[in-house]
N, C-alpha and C positions, 0 to 999 in steps of 0.2 A: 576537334577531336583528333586524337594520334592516332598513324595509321597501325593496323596491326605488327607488318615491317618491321617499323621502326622501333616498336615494342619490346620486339623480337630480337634485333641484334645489340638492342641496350641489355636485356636480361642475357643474351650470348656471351656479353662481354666478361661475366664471372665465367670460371675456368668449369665450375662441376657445372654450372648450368650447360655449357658447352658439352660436356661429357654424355651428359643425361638425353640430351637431343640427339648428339650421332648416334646414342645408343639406341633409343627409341627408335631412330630412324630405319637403323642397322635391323633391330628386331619386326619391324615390318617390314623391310625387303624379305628375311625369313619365312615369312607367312606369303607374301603375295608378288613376290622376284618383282618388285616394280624397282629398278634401279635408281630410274627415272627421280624418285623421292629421296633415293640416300643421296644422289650426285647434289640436288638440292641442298639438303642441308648441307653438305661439305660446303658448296657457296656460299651459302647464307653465315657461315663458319668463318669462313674466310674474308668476307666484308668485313664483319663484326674484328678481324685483325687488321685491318688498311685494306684489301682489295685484294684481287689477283696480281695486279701488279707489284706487291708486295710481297706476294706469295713467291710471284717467280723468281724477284731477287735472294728470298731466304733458300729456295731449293735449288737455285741454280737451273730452273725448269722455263724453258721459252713461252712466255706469256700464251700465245697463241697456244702451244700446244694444251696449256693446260687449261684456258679457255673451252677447246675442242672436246678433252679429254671430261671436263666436269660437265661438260652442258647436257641439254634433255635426251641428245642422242649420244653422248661418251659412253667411252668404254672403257675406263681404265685400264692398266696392267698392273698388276701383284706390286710391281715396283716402282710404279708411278704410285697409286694407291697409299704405297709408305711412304714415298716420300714427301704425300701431300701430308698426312697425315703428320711427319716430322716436324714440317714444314710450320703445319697450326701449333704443335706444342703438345702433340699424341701419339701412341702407336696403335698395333695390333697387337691383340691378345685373343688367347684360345681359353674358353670356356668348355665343362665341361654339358653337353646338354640334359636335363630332365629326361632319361629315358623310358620313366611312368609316364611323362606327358602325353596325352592324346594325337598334338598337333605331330609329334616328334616319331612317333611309332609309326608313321606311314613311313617315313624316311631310312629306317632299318632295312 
């Protein structure tokens, strides 16, 4: 039986499947700041493209650092963030939020 994993970064390897996952991911840091789950799937992202090590040579970003920077205790920065995101073959974009939304109205 296959593990779930490996499931996962076969289906990652389509571009919107990838999309659909940071997205998801990204939308629940919104709801419960667990970072900890978006830095995740940024890895799990970045496998499914060659590794970190691959990463660092596309962003010109020192292995280690981005190692550091993804793992369960990373912190990114705005500009590391892009340029991992470059890096996979994505950016940032601003949406604009549902301000009837329930979840959203505590944040006004």
């Amino acid at each position: 039986m296959r593990e779930f994993r490996d499931y996962l970064k076969e289906k990652l390897n389509d571009k919107e499947e990838a999309i659909a996952y940071l997205n998801t991911a990204l939308e629940e840091y919104e709801k419960d700041n667990d970072v900890e789950a978006f830095l995740l799937a940024l890895r799990t992202v970045a496998e499914t493209q060659g590794g970190i090590g691959e990463l660092a040579k596309k962003t010109n970003l020192n292995r280690q650092h981005l190692y550091r920077s993804l793992s369960k205790h990373g912190n990114p920065k705005l500009n590391t963030l892009d340029t991992v995101l470059h890096g996979l073959g994505f950016r940032l974009s601003i949406i604009p939020l549902d301000l009837n939304s329930p979840s959203n109205a505590s944040r006004l």
